[in-house]
N, C-alpha and C positions, 0 to 999 in steps of 0.2 A: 373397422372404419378406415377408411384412405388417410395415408398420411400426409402432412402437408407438403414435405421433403425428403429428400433420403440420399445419402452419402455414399458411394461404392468405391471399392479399388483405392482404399486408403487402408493405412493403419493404426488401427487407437494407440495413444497412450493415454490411458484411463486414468492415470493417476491414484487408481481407487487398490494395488496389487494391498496385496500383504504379506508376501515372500514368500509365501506356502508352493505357490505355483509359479511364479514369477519372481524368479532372481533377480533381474533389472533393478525390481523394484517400482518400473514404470507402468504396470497393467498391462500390459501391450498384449494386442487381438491384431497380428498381423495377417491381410488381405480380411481387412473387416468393413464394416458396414453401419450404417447409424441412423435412423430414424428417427423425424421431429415432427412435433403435431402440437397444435396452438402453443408454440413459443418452446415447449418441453421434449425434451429427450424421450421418445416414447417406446426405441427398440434400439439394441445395439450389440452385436458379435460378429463370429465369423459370419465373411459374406457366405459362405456354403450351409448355412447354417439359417440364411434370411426366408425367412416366412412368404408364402406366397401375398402379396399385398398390392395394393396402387397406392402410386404417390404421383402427387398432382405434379413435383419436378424431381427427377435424377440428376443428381452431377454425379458425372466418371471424377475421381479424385487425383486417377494416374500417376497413382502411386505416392500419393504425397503420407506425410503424418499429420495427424488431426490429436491434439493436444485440448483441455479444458481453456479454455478464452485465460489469454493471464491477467494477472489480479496485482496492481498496485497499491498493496497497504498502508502506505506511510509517507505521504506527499503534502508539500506546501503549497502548492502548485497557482492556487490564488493568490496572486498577490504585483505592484505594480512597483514599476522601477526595477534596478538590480544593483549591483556591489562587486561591481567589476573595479571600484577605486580600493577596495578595503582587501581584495584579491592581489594589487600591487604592493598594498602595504605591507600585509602579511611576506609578502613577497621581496620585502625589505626589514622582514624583520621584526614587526610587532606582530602578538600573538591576536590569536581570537579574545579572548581573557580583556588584554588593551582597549585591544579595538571596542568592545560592549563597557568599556566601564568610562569611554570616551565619546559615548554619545552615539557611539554606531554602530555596528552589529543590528539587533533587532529594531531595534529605536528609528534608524532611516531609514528603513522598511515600514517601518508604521506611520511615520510621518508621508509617505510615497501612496501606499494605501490609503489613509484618512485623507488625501486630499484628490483622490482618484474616484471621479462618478462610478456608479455603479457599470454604465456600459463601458467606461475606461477599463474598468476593471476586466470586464468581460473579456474586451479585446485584446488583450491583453498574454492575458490567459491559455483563450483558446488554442494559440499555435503548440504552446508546450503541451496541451493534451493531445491535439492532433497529432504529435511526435508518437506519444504513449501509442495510439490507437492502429498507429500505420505500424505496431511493433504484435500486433496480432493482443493488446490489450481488453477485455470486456469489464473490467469494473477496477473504477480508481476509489481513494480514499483521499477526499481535500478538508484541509484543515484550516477553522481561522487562525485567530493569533498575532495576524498584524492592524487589529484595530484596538484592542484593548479598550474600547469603550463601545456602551451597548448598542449605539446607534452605528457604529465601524464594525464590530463581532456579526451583526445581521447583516448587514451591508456584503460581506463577505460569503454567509454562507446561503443567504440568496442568490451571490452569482454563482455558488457552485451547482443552489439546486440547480440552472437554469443552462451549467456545461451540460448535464442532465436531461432536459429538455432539447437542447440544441442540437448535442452531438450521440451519435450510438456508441450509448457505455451507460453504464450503472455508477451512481457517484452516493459513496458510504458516506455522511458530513460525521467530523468531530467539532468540538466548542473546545479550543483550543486560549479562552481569555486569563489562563494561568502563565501568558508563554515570556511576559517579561512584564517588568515594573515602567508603566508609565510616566513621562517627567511631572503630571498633574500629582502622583503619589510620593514621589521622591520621598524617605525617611519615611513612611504611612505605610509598609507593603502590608501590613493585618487590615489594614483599613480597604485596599486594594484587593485583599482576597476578599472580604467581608462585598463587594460590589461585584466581582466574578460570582460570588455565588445567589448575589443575587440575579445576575444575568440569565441564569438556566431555567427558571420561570418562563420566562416570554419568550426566551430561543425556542424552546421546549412544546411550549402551548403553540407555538407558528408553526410546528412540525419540522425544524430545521437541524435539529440536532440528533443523531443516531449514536455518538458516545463521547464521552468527557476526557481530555488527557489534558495534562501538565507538565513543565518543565522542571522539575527536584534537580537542583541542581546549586553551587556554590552561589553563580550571578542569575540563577531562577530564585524558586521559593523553596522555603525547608521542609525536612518532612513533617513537620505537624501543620503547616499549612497550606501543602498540598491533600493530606487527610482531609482537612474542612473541606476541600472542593472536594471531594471523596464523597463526601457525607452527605453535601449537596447535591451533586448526582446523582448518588443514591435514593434518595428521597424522591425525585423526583422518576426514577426507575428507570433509569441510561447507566449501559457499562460503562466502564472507565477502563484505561491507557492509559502509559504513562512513558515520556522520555528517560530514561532510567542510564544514571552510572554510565555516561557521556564520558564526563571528564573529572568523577571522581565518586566515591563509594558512596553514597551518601542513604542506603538501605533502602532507595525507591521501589526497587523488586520485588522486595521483602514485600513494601506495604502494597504493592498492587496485588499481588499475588493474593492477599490476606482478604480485601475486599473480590476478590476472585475476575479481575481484571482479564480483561481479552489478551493484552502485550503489554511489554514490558520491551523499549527498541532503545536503542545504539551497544548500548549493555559491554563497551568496552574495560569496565573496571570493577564487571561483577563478580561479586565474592562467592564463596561455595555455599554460603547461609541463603542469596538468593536463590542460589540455581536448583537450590534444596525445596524454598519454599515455590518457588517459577512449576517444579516437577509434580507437585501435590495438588497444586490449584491447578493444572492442568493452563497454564498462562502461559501464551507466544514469546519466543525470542524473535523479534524482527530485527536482524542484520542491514544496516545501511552503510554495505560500505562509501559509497559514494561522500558521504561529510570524511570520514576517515582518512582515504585518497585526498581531497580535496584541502584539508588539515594538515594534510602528511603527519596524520597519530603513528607512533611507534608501539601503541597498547593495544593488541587486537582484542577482541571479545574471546571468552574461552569456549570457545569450540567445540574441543573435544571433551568437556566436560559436561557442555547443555547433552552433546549427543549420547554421551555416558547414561546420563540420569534419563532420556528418552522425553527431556523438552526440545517439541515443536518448532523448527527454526524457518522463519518467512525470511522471505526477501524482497527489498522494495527500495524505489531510488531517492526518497526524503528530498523531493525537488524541491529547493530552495532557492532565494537567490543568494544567500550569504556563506552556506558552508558546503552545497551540493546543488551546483545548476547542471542536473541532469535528469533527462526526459528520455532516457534510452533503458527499458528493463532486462534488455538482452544482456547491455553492456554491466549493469547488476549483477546476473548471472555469472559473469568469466571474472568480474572482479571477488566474487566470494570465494569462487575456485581458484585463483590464482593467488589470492590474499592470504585465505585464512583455509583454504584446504578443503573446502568441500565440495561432493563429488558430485558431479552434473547430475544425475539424481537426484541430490538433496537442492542442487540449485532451483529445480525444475520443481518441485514438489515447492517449495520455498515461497515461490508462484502462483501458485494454485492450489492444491489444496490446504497448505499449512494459513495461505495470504490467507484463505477466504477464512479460515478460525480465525486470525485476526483481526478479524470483523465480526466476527457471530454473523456468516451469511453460510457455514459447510451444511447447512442444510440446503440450501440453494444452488452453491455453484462450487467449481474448485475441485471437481472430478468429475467424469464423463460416465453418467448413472441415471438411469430410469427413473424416470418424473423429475430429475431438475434442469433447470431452465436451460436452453439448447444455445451457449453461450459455448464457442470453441474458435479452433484458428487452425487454419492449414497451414505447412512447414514445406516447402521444397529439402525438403534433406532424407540423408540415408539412415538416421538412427537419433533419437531425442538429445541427445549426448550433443550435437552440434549445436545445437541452440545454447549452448554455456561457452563453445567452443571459439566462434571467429568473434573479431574486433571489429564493427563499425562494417557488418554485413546483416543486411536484414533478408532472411529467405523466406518470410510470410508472403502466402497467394490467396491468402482469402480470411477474411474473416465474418462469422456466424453472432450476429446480436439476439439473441432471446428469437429465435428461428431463423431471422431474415442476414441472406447472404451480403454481403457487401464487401468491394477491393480494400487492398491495406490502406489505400489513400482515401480518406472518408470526405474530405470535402477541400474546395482549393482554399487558399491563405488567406484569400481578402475575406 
């Protein structure tokens, strides 16, 4: 049968190598070719190698590289107002730590959200995805978390299904109502989770929620009450994530790991007991540097030890507005390399196919492979390696949603 498109005069990076054949590490099928047929990848190798076919359009690629659409794991990215005040303070001096036990931090984010209509919300939003999409983007991850009551947690991931609807990208929702103690809870936080979990019924039943994460952390919830949200999710049969070992040891890994949790992310103060139990359950490291930078943490996450044990390390820009307002995953990319050491390979992989296990979507997307969905991005550059490389240059010329072509710039601001 005809295909519906077909790519020439480009070079994969398939992301799918295994080193046997391809040292890079990248897949790469250089002067290759790529086939797409209702929405799916239906043929892809050397172009000398392309089957005699029709396709209803050719694009000449001209030499570009063609990478798996990248994949935004771990974003706030819904949410209204910003904390450009608490960015000054910090900036004089009180810690994050202050700032959340002072009423700010998450708390005026949720008060900013709870009193923002749903389309406030929307509009809101939209720009800092648009950022992600014009970066050769195809599937983000938005979290709630800054409504912390049932009727603001839906509110939230309504507007995400609906970046979904609006914009081309694929959006994974988590139910993120463990992400701080409400001032209505003050001194009640068991009573507080006991109402997060009952929340994941009717997010659940709406079709709104794709997996559960939580905050374990000193000014989050402990780990036994982060487990009952565990339990609850569970039950109701949504993976679970978890912010994990931020800003102090507090064995989150361990328990995500145990419930066989997709990630386990910021992971700057992880012990070797985690990265022990992270390697067995086969559970994501998602690297954010962006809060880290943002923080100026001097504790990076151990590195060279996840890579040791042969756990999975994603990469994603934890768009926030309180500890990471960044909407650039390129720049993601050159800060893990330049931070913490790893090698535009691992940055790129981080990306794409490790993001997309961070999600339970690698069946889907997150490498450039026969029958999964025909989600990719064209690079003007000479070798994958550039894409972790420059600051605050974007060489994306094209991006491919689930078949259909479209420029880096998806749609104007207003």
């Amino acid at each position: 049968m005809a295909w519906d498109l077909l790519f020439i005069n480009v070079h994969l990076a398939t992301m799918a190598g295994d080193g046997a054949h391809d040292e890079s590490g990248y897949g790469a099928i250089l002067d290759g070719a790529i086939a797409v047929k209702d929405g799916r990848i239906a043929w892809l190798g050397p172009r000398a190698a392309l089957p005699t076919n029709q396709a209803a359009t050719v694009h000449d690629g001209g030499g570009c590289w063609l990478t798996p659409g990248l994949i935004d794991c771990h974003t706030h990215i819904v949410h209204a107002g910003n904390r450009s005040g608490e960015f000054e303070a910090r900036l004089n001096g009180a810690t994050y730590e202050d700032i959340a036990r002072a009423g700010g931090g998450i708390m005026s984010t949720v008060r900013a959200t709870r009193a923002a209509s749903a389309d406030e919300l929307l509009a809101q939003s939209l720009p800092r995805v648009r950022s992600l999409l014009a970066e050769g983007v195809t599937t983000i991850e938005i979290k709630s978390g800054y409504g912390l009551d049932l009727a603001s947690e839906e509110k939230m991931l309504r507007v995400a299904r609906r970046i979904g609807r609006e914009l081309p990208v694929q959006v994974a929702t988590t139910f993120l109502g463990a992400h701080a103690l409400p001032p209505e809870y003050v001194g009640r936080a068991d009573d507080y989770i006991d109402a997060v979990c009952a929340m994941i019924a009717p997010l659940a039943a709406a079709g709104l929620v794709d997996a559960v994460d939580a905050f374990c952390e000193r000014i989050g919830f402990s780990h036994e009450q982060t487990e009952r949200v565990f339990q609850a999710a569970q039950a109701h049969g949504l993976p679970v994530k978890l912010h994990a070992e931020q800003l102090s040891d507090q064995r989150g890994a361990e328990l995500v790991a145990r419930y066989d949790g997709l990630s386990a992310d910021h992971l700057e103060h992880l012990s070797s007991e985690g990265i022990a139990a992270m390697a067995a359950a086969g559970t994501v490291a998602v690297l954010l540097p962006g809060a880290y930078y943002f923080l100026r943490d001097t504790n990076p996450p151990p590195v060279s030890a996840l890579r040791a044990l042969g756990v999975p390390m994603a990469v994603a820009t934890d768009c926030n507005p309180g500890t990471s307002p960044m909407t650039s995953l390129l720049l993601a990319m050159n800060m893990v390399c330049t931070l913490w050491r790893l090698t535009p390979q691992e940055a790129l992989a981080g990306c794409t196919v490790h993001a997309a296990r961070a999600l339970g979507l690698h069946d889907q997307v997150g490498t450039l492979a026969v029958g999964k969905r025909a989600d990719f991005a064209l690079w003007r550059i000479a070798r994958p390696g550039e894409l972790a490389y420059a600051i605050g240059f974007n060489p994306c010329q094209g991006v491919v949603n689930a078949g259909i072509l479209r420029s880096p710039q998806v749609l104007p601001a207003g």
